[in-house]
N, C-alpha and C positions, 0 to 999 in steps of 0.2 A: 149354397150360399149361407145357410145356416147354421152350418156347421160352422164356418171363417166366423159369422160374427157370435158365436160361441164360445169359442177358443178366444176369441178379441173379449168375451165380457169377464169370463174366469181369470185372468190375471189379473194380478193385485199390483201393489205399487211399493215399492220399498217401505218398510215400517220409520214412524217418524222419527226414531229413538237412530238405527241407520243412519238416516239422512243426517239428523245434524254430528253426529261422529268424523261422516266422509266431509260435509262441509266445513267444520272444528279443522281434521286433515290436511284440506286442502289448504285451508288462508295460512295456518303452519308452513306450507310448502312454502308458500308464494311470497312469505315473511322472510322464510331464510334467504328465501331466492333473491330480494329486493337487496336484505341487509349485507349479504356479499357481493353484489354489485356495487350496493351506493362506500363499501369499504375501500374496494378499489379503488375508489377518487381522493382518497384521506393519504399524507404522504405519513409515512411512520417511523423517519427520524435513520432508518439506516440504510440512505443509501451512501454507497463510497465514495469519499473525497476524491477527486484526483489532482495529481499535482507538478508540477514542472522544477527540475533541480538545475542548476550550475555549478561544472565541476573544474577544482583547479587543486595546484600543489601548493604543498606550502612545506618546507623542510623537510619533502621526501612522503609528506602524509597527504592524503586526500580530503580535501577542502569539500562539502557538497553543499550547497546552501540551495533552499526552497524560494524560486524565485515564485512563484505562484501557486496559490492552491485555494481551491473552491470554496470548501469550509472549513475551518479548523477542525482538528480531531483530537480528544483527549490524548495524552501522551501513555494510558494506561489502554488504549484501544487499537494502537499502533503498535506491528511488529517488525522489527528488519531481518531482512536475512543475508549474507554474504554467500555466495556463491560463485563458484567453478566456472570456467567459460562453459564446460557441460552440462552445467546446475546442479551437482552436486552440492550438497549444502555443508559450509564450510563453519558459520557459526550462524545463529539465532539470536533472538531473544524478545523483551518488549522495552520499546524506547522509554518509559518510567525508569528501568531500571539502569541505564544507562545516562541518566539525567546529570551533565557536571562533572563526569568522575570516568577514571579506566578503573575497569573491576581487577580486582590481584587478588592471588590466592592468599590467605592469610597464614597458610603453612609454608611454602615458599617462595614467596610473592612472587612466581609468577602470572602470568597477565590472563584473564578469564574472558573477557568480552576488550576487542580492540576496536570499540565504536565510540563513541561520547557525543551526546546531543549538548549543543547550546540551543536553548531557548530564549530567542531575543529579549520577547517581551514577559520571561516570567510566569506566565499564565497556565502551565504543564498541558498546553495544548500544541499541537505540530501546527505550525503559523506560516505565512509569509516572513521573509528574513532568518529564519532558525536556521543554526549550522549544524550539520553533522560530519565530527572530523573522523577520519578514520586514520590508525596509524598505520602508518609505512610499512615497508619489510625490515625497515632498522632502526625504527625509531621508538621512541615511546618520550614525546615534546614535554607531556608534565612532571615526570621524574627524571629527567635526563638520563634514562638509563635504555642504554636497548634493550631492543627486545629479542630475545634468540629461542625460536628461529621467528622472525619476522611472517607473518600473515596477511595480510593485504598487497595485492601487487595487481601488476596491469591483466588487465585480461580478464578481473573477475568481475562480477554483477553485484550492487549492492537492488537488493528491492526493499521498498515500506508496504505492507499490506496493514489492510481493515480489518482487524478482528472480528466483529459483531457478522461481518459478512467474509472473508474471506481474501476477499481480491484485493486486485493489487493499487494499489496507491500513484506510484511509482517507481518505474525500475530505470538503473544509468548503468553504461558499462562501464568498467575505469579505464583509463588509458593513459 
């Protein structure tokens, strides 16, 4: 028995310089631990809109207008894509740059993007009401000029994705 309580008196206890390092350590832990948690409750501004279209013709070209959508989205954070019944992607871009206007090459004005955003209300944000026309396979409505070979036709996919995050917006088929 006096052996056990020998060995019990010869141990020492952590040195105090120790102790407050590992307790310094720990409240650090329990800091980070707290501050990513309570971060998760804070929303941070990106998450994806999403939105509802209606599609119609209008002289051969595709009418889409945005009958709903959550929260407006900058027009430079918004991208469209046109794509293949297989999703092959047929053209790109971002709706800023499409604002108002068919892009033409300036060497021989053929056509670069066959999208054009109307924004109802001005704001260069993607809104409820905005139209986005696509043109036809033979048309091109602002120049009266067609367009050869025509690009838009039944069968393909227009999508709007979210920039900052990736995903999709909304996608319509045409028909």
């Amino acid at each position: 028995m006096r052996q056990f309580k020998k060995l019990w008196m010869d141990q020492e206890a952590v040195s105090p310089v120790i102790a407050v390092i590992l307790m310094v350590a720990i409240t650090v832990v329990l800091a980070a631990v707290l501050y990513l948690w309570a971060q998760s409750f804070i929303p941070t501004g990106k998450s994806t809109p999403t939105a509802t279209m209606t599609t119609s013709m209008d002289d051969g070209n595709y009418v889409l207008t945005v009958a709903d959508i959550g929260t407006s989205a900058a027009g430079s954070s918004v991208e469209y894509f046109v794509l293949t019944s297989s999703f092959q992607t047929v053209e790109r871009g971002e709706l800023d740059d499409v604002y108002n206007k068919v892009l033409r090459n300036p060497i021989d004005g053929s056509i670069l993007a066959n999208v054009s955003w109307r924004d109802s209300n001005q704001d260069d944000k993607l809104s409820a009401n905005d139209v986005i026309i696509l043109l036809g396979e033979d048309n091109d409505e602002w120049n009266d000029q067609d367009v050869e070979p025509g690009m838009i036709q039944a069968g393909y996919i227009f999508r709007l994705t979210f920039g900052p995050t990736g995903k999709t917006i909304v996608q319509v088929e045409l028909t």
